[in-house]
PAGUVEX-458410 format. One record per residue (C-alpha): y, x, z; chain; residue number from 0; residue in one letter. Coordinates in Angstrom, 1 decimal. Each point is the difference from the previous one (the first is absolute). Layout:
// residues N
<r <Y X Z> "A" NUM "A">;
...
// end
This chain:
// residues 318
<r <-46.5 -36.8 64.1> "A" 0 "X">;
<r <-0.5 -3.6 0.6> "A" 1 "X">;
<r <-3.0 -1.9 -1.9> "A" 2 "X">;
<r <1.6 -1.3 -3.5> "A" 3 "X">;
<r <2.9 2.4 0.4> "A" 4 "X">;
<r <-1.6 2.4 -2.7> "A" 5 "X">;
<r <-0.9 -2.7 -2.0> "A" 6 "X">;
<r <4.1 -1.2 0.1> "A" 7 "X">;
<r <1.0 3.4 -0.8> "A" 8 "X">;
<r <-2.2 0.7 -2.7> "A" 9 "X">;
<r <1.3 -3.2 -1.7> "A" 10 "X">;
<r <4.1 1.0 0.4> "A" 11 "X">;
<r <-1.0 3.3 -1.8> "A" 12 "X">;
<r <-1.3 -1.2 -2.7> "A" 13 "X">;
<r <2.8 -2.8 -0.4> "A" 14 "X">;
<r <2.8 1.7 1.8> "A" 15 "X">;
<r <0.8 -2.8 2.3> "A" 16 "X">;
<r <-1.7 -2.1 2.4> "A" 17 "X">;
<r <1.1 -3.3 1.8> "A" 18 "X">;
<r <1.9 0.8 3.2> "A" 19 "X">;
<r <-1.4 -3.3 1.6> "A" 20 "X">;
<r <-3.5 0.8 1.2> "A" 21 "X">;
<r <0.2 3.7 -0.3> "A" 22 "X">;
<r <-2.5 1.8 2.2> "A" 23 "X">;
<r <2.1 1.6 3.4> "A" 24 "X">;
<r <-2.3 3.0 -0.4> "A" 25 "X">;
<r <1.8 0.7 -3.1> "A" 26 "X">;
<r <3.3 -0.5 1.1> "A" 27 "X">;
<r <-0.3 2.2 3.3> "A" 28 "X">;
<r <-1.3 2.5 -2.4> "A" 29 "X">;
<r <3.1 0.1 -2.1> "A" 30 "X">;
<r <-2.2 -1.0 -3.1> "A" 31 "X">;
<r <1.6 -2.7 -1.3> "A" 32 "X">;
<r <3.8 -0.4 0.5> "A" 33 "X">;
<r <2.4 -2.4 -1.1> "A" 34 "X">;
<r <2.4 0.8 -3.1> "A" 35 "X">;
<r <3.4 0.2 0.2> "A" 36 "X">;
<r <0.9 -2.9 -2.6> "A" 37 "X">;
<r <-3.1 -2.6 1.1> "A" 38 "X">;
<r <-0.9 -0.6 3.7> "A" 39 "X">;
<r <-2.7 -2.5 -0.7> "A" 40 "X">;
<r <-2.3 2.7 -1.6> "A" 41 "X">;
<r <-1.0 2.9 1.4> "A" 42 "X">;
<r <-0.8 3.6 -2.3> "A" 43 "X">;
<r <-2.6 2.6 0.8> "A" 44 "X">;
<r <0.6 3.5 1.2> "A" 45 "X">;
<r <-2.2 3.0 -0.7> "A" 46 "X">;
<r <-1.9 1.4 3.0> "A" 47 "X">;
<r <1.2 2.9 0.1> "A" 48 "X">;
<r <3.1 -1.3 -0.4> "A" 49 "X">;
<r <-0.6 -2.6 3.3> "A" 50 "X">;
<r <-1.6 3.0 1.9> "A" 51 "X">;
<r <2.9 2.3 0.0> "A" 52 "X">;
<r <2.0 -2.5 1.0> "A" 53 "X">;
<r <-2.4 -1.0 3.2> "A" 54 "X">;
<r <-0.8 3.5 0.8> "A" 55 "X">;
<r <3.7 1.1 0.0> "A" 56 "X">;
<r <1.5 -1.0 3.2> "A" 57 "X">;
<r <-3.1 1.2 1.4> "A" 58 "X">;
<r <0.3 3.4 -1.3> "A" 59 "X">;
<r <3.6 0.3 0.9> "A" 60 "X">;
<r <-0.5 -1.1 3.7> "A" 61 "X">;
<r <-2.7 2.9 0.1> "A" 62 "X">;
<r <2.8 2.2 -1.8> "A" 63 "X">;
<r <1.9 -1.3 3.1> "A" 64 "X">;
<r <-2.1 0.7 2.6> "A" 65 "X">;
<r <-0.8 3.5 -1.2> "A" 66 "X">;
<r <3.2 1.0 0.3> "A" 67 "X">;
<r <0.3 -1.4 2.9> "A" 68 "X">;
<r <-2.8 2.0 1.1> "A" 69 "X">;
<r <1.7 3.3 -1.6> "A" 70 "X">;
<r <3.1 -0.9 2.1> "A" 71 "X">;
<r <-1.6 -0.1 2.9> "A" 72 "X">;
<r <-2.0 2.7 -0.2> "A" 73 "X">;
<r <3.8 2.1 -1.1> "A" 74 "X">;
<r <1.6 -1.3 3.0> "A" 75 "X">;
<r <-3.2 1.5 2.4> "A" 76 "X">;
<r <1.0 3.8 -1.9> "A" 77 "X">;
<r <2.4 0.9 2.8> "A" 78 "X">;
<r <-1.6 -2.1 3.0> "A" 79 "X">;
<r <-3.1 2.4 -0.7> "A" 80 "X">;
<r <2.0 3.2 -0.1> "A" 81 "X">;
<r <2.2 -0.5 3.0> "A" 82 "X">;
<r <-3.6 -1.4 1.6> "A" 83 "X">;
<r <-2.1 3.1 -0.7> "A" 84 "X">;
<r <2.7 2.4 0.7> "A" 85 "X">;
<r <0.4 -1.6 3.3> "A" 86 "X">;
<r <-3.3 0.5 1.0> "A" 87 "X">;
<r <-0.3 3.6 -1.0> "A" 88 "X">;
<r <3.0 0.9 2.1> "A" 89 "X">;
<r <-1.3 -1.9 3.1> "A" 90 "X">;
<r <-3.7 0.7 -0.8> "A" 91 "X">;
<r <-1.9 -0.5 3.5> "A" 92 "X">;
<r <-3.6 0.0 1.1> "A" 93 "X">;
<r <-0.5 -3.7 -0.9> "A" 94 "X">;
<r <2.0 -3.3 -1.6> "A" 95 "X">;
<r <-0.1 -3.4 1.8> "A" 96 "X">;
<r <-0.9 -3.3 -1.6> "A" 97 "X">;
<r <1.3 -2.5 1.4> "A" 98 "X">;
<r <-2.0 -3.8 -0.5> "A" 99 "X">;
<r <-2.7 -1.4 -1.1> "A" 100 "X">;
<r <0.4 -0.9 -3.3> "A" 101 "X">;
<r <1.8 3.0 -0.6> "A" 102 "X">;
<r <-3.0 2.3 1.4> "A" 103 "X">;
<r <-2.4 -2.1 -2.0> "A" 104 "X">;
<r <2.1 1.0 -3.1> "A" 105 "X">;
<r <0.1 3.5 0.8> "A" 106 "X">;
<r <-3.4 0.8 0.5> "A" 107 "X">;
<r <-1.1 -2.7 -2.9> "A" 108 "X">;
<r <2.1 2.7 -2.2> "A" 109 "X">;
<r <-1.4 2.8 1.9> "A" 110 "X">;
<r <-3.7 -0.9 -0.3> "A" 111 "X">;
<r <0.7 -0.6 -4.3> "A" 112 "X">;
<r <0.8 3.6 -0.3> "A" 113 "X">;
<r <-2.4 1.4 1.8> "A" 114 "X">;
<r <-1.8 1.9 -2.8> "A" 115 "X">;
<r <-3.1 2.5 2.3> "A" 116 "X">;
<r <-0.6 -1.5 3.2> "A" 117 "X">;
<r <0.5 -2.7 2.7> "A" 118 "X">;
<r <-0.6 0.3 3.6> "A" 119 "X">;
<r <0.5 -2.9 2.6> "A" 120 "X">;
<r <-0.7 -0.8 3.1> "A" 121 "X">;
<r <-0.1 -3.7 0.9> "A" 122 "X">;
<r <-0.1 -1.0 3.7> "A" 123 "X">;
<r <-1.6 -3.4 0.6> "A" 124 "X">;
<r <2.1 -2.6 1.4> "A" 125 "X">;
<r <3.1 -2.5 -1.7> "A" 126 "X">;
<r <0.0 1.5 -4.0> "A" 127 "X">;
<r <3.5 1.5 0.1> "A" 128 "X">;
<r <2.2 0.5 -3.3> "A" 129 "X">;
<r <-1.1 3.4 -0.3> "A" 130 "X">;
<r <-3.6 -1.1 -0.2> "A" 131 "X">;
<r <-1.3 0.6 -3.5> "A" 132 "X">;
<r <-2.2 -2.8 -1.2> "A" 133 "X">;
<r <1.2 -0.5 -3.7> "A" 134 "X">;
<r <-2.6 2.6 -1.5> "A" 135 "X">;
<r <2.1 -0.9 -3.4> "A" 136 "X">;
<r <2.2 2.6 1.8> "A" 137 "X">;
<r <-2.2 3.1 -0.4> "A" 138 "X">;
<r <-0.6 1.5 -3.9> "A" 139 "X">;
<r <-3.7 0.6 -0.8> "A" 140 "X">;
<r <0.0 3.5 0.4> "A" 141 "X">;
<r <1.4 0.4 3.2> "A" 142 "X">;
<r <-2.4 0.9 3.1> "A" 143 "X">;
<r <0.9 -2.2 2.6> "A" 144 "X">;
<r <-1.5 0.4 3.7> "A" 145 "X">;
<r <0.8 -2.5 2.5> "A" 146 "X">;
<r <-1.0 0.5 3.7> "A" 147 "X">;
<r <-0.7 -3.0 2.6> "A" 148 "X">;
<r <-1.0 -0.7 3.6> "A" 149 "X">;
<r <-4.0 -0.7 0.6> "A" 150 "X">;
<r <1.4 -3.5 0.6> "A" 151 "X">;
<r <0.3 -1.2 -3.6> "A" 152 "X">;
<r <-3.6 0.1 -0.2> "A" 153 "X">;
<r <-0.2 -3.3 1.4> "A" 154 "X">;
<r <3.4 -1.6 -1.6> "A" 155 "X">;
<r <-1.1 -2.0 -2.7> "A" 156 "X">;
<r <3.3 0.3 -2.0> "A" 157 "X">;
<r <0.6 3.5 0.3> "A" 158 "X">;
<r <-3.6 0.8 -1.0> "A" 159 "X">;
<r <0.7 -2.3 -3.1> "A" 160 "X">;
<r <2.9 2.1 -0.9> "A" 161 "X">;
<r <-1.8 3.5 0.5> "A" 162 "X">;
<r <-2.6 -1.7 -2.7> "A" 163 "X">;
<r <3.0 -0.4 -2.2> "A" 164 "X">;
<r <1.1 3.5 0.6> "A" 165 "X">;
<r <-3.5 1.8 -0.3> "A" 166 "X">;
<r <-0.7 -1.9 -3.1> "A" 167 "X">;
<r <3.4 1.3 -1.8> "A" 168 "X">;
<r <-1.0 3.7 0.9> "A" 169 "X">;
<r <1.1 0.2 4.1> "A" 170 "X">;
<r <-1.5 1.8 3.0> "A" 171 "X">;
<r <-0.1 -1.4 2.7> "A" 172 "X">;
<r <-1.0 1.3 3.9> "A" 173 "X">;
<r <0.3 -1.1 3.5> "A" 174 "X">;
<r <1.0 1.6 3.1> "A" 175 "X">;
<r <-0.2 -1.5 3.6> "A" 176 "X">;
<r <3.7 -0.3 -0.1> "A" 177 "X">;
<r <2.9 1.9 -2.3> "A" 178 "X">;
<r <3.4 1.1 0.9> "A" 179 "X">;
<r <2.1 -2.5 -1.4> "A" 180 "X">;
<r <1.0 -1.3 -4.5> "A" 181 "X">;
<r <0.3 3.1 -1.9> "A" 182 "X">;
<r <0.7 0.2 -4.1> "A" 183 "X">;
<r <-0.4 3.3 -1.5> "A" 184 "X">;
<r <0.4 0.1 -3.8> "A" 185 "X">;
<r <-0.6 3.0 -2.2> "A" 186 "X">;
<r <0.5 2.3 3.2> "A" 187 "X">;
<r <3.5 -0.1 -0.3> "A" 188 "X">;
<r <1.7 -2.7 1.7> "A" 189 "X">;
<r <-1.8 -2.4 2.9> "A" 190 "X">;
<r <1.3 -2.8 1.7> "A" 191 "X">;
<r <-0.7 -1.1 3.3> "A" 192 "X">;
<r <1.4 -3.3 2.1> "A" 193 "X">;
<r <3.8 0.3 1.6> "A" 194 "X">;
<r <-0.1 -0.3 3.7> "A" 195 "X">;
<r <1.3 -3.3 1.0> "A" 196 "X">;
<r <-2.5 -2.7 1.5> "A" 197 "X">;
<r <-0.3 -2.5 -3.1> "A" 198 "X">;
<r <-0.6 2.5 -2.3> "A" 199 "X">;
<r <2.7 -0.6 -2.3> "A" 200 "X">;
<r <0.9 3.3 -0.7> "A" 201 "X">;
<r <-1.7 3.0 -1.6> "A" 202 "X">;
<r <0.8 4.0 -0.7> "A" 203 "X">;
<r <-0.6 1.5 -3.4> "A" 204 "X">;
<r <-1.0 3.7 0.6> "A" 205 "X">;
<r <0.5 2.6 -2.5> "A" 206 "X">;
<r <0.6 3.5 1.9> "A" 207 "X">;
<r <-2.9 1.5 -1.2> "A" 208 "X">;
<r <-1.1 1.5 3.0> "A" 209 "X">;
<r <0.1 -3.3 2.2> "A" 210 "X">;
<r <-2.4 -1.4 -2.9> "A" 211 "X">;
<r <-2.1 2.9 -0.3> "A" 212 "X">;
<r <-0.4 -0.8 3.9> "A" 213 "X">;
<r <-0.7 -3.7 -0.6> "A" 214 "X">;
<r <-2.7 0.8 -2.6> "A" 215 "X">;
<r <-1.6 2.4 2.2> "A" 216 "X">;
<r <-0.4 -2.7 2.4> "A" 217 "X">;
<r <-1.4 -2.1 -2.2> "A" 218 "X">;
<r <-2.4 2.3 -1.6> "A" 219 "X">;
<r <-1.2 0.9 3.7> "A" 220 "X">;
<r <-0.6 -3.8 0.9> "A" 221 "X">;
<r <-1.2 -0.8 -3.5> "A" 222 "X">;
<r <-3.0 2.9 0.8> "A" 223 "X">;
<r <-0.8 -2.0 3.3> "A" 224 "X">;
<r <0.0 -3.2 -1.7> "A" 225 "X">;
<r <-3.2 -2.0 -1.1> "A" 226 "X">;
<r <-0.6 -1.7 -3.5> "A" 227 "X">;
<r <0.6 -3.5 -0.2> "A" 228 "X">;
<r <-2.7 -2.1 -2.0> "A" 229 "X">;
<r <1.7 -3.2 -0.4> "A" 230 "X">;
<r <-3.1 -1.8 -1.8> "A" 231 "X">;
<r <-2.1 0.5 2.7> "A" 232 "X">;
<r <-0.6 -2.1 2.7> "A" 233 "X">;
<r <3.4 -1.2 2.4> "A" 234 "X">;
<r <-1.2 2.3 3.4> "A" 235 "X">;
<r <0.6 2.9 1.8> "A" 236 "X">;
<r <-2.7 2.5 -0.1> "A" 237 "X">;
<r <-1.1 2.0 3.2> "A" 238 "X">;
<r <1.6 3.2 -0.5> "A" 239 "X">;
<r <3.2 -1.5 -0.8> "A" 240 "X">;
<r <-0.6 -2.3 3.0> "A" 241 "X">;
<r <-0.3 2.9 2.3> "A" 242 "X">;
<r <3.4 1.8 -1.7> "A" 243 "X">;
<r <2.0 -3.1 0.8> "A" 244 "X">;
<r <-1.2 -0.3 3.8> "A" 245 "X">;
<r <0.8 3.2 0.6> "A" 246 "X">;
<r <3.4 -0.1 -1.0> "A" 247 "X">;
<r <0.2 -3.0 2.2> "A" 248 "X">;
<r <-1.5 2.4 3.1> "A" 249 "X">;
<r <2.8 2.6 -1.5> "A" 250 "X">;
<r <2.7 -2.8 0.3> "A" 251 "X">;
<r <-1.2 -1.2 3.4> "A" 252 "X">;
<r <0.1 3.8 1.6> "A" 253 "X">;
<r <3.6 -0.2 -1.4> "A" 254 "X">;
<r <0.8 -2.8 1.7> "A" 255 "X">;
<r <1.0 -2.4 -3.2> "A" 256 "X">;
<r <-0.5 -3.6 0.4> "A" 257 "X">;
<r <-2.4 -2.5 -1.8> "A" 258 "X">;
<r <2.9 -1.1 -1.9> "A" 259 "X">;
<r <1.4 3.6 -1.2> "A" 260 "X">;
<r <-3.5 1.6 -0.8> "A" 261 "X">;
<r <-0.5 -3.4 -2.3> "A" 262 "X">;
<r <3.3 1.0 -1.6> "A" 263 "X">;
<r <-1.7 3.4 -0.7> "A" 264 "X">;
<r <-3.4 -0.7 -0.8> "A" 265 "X">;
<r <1.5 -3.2 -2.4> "A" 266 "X">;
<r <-2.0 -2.8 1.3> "A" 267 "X">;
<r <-0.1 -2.4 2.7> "A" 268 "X">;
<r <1.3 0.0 3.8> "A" 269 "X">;
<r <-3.2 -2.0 0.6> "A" 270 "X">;
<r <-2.1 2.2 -1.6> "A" 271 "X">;
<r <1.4 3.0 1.9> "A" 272 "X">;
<r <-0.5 -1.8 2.8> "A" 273 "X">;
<r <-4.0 -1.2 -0.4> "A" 274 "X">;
<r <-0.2 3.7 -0.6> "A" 275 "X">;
<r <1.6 0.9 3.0> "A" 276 "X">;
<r <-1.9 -2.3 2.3> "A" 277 "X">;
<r <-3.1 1.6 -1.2> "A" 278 "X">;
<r <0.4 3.4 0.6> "A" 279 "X">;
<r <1.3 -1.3 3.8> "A" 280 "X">;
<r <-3.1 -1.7 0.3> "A" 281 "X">;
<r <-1.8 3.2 -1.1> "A" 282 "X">;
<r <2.0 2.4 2.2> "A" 283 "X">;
<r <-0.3 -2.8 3.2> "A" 284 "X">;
<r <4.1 0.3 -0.4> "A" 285 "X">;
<r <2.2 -2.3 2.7> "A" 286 "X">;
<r <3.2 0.5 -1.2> "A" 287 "X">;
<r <1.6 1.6 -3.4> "A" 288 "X">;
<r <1.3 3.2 1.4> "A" 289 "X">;
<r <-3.6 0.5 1.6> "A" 290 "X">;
<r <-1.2 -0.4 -3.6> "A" 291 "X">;
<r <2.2 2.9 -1.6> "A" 292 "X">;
<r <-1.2 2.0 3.2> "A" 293 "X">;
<r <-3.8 -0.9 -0.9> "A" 294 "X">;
<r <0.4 0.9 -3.7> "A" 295 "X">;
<r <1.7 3.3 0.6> "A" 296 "X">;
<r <-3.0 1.1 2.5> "A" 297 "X">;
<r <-3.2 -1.6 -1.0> "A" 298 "X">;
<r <-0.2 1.8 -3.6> "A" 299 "X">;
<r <0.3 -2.9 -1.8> "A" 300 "X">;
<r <2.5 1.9 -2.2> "A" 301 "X">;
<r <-0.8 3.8 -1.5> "A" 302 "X">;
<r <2.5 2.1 1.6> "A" 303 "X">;
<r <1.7 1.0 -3.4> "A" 304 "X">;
<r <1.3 -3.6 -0.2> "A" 305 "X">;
<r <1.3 -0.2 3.7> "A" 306 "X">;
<r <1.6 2.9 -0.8> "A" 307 "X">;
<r <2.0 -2.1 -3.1> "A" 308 "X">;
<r <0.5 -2.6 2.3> "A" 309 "X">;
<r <1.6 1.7 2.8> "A" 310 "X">;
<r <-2.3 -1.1 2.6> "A" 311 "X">;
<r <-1.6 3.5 1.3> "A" 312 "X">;
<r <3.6 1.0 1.3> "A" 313 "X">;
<r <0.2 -3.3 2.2> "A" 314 "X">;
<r <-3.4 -1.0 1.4> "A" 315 "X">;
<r <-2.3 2.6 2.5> "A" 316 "X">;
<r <-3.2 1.3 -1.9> "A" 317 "X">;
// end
């Protein structure tokens, strides 16, 4: 309402008329003052509820519009759902590709909303990928979510600031030295793990229960070997983690992986894998990389349980 347009209005009441010349826009765009029939140079007021129907009715009846709209479309997805669902039960296999980003984003989005008793991820470092979860808005109060990462991320400034995020909404968080690769397990009943071409565009939703029972086995195993993540403590890597992520290096190096490959694993750096390298040659006197792998397998640098996991008893002389 403009400033004298009350004042205008109030005055055509009580008269029943008002000059047209002069009248207040407000009042016209309102519908509360309209020109008779029989005069055009005078302009007669409407009631307000009167003027309000008439502004809020082609508003209503685009909504009217739109719902059925809505009810149409939702009628016309009736027999695209049925022929969809009995498709799948009569081709049920061990898992369903997705098939592009945006489209895996969606799916596990969706996923992650119903999840109603527990979450379990496991988040490799490296380039955040679509099936990455970092919108905690995704995951209801009352869900236990668990999230596993490399040692790594205790040194990434970002992803630290995200694990704040997701220990302050009611998330666990643990390290390993390295993890097997993304994993999304949701109520123990379906999981969904990356497809397996090179860009990652591509991802497998798992529901045989057996292959998920499997998957959550594996993640309750690497979850026991995992160590809590305090995010508000101070950016560093403390000594007994230190140790667990230069062995796994020694482990990688009897194996015979490169700098760049065990970086890939342990989520960090080829540099870093490679300042760790050059000091445990320098410790082990070590002229040449396969000499190195020899060295590590034979000096008892590593406890023989974990040569054993890395294949390196059956290739190098005790």
């Amino acid at each position: 309402m403009c400033g004298d347009g009350l004042t205008v209005y109030r005055a055509a009441v009580v008269k029943g008329c008002t000059p047209r010349d002069g009248a207040p826009g407000c009042l016209l765009r309102m519908g509360l003052l309209v020109p008779p029939v029989d005069d055009p140079t005078v302009l007669v007021p409407v009631s307000p509820e009167v003027a309000k129907a008439e502004l809020v009715r082609p508003i209503e009846e685009s909504l009217e519009r739109e719902r059925l709209h809505a009810q149409q479309i939702d009628t016309s997805f009736v027999p695209v759902n049925a022929i969809y669902t009995a498709a799948k039960r009569e081709h049920a296999g061990w898992a369903t590709p997705i098939i592009g980003e945006q489209v895996i984003h969606s799916t596990l989005a969706h996923a992650v909303r119903e999840c109603r008793e527990e979450l379990m991820t496991v988040q490799p470092g490296g380039d955040r990928l679509s099936y990455d979860l970092e919108d905690l808005d995704h995951v209801r109060g009352s869900v236990r979510h668990r999230a596993l990462y490399q040692h790594a991320v205790r040194t990434h400034a970002a992803t630290l600031r995200h694990i704040e995020r997701l220990v302050e909404a009611g998330g666990e968080v643990r390290t390993l030295d390295h993890v097997f690769d993304r994993l999304i397990i949701i109520d123990r009943t379906v999981a969904y793990i990356p497809g397996h071409d090179d860009r990652r565009t591509t991802a497998l939703e798992i529901k045989q229960p057996a292959i998920v029972s499997f998957l959550v086995q594996v993640f309750e195993e690497s979850w026991e070997r995992g160590s809590s993540v305090d995010p508000g403590a101070s950016r560093g890597v403390e000594p007994d983690i230190a140790d667990e992520i230069q062995r796994a290096i020694m482990r990688m190096l009897v194996d015979g992986h490169t700098d760049e490959a065990i970086a890939r694993r342990l989520g960090t750096s080829r540099r870093t894998v490679a300042a760790h390298v050059s000091r445990i040659a320098a410790t082990l006197q070590s002229r040449s990389r396969a000499q190195l792998g020899y060295l590590i397998a034979t000096t008892g640098l590593l406890p023989l349980d974990e040569l054993a996991e890395s294949g390196g008893c059956g290739r190098v002389p005790a």
